[in-house]
C-alpha positions, 0 to 999 in steps of 0.5 A, spaced: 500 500 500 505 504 501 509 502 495 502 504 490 501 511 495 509 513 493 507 511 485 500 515 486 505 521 489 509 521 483 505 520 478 501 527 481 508 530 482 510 530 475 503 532 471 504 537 476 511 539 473 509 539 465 503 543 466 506 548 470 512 548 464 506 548 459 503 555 462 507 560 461 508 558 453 501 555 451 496 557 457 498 564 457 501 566 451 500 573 449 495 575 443 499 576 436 494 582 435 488 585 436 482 587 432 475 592 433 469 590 429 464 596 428 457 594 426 450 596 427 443 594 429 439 599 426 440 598 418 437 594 413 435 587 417 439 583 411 446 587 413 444 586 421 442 578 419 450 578 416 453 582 422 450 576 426 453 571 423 460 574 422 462 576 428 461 569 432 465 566 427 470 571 429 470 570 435 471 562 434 477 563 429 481 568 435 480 563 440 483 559 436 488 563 433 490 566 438 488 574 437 483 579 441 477 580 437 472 585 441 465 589 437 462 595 438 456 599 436 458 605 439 461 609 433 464 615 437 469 609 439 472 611 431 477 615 435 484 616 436 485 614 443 481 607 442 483 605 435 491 606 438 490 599 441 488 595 435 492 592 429 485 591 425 478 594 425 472 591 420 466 595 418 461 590 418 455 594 416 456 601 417 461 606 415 464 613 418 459 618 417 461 625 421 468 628 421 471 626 427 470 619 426 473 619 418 479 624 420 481 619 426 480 613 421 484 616 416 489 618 421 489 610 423 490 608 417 496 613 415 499 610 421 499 602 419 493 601 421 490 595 417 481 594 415 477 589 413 471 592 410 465 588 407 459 590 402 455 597 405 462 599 409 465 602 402 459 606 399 460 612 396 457 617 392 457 623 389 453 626 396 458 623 400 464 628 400 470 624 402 475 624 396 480 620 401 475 614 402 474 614 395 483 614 393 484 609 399 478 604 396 482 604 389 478 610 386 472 606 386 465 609 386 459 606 387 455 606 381 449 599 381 447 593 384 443 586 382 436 586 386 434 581 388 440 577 391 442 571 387 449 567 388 454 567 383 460 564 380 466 568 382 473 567 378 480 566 384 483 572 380 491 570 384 490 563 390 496 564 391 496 570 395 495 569 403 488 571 403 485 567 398 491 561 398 488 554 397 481 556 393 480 554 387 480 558 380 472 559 380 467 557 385 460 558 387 458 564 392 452 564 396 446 569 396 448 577 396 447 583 393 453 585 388 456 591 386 459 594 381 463 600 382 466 604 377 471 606 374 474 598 375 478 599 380 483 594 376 486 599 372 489 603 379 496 600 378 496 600 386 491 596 387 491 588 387 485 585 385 484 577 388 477 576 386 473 578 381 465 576 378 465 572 373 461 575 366 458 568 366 452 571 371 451 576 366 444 578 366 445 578 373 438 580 377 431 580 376 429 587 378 436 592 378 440 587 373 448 587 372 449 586 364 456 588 363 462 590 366 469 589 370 466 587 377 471 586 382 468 584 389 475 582 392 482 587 393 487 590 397 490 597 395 498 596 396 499 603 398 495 601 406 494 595 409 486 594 407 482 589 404 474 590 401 470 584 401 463 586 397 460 580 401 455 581 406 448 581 405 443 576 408 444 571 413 447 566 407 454 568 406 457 564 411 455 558 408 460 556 404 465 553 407 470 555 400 467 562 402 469 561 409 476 560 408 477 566 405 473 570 410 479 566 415 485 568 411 483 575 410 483 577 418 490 573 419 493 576 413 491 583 416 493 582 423 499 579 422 501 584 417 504 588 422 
């Protein structure tokens, strides 16, 4: 009995000893970087119904990844003091709409700061009077979409790059609203293209129909540390586990830029 008790004893002390080596390198291990997601609850049911599925499938992939991922409503947070604390901040569903809030994002991002933005983040027009926003996207201005939302055949324009490594030349994205911006922001020189809306879909829509044109819905432009998603309307988005590797790739890539 005696001998079994030191045996139990030892085992204790040595499982004791491994976890206690283990702690300070995996338990404890200190965040690679951490990102704010603005989004809100008071716009268009399709773009909340998004915002309700993104930002749990981001908190999985940060605990499994191994970063911070904090949202907020508030977009008075769109300020210096809280954006200095964030390598990445995502615009889920909404955008920077007064001055404060669009000078301390550009002042974020002019010193390094990285953005993820999906569908409406990037809406412009002629009535929203920020030509650095306009510059930043790569010169795209919004000009039309297909109604209602259908899915469509996307072309991989580079699976190579880190946010779209792995997918395959062209596959099937779900439901989602498409946009079109012109002037194609593939004729920027600084901007890097990673995938584009095959001209196969085309007429795109029942209502509002896309019948022509260079549609890009995936790029970064190489002068920041940016990437636009135009995926992001209704609650089918993320069922696509293609899709979804994308989606994982984009923040990783974005976070670990720094």
């Amino acid at each position: 009995m005696k001998r079994r008790n030191q045996g139990v004893v030892k085992i204790f002390c040595c499982i004791f000893f491994i976890l206690s080596f283990a702690a300070p390198h995996s338990f404890c291990q200190k965040p690679s970087f951490r990102v704010l997601a603005f989004y809100t609850t008071t716009v268009e049911r399709d773009h909340v119904d998004f915002a309700n599925d993104i930002l749990p499938f981001y908190q999985k992939l940060a605990a499994r990844e191994n970063f911070i991922f904090d949202t907020t409503t508030n977009w008075s947070n769109l300020n210096d003091e809280v954006l200095k604390k964030y390598q990445v901040i995502v615009w889920v569903n909404e955008f920077a709409k007064n001055e404060v809030q669009r000078r301390a994002f550009e002042n974020y991002i002019n010193k390094g700061g990285g953005w993820l933005g999906f569908h409406v983040s990037a809406y412009n027009d002629k009535y929203t009077q920020w030509p650095w926003f306009v510059q930043f996207l790569g010169g795209a201005v919004f000009y039309t979409n297909n109604w209602p939302p259908l899915p469509a055949k996307l072309i991989v324009d580079d699976n190579k790059h880190p946010v779209t490594k792995g997918l395959p030349k062209t596959y099937i994205s779900p439901i989602n609203e498409w946009y079109i911006w012109k002037p194609s922001v593939r004729l920027n020189k600084d901007v890097k293209v990673l995938v584009t809306l095959d001209p196969s879909n085309y007429p795109l829509g029942k209502k509002d129909l896309i019948t022509e044109g260079d549609c890009p819905v995936v790029w970064t432009n190489t002068r920041y540390k940016m990437l636009y998603m135009n995926m992001g309307h209704g609650d089918q988005v993320l069922t696509n586990a293609l899709q979804n590797t994308l989606f994982a790739q984009a923040i990783l890539w974005l976070g670990r830029k720094h």
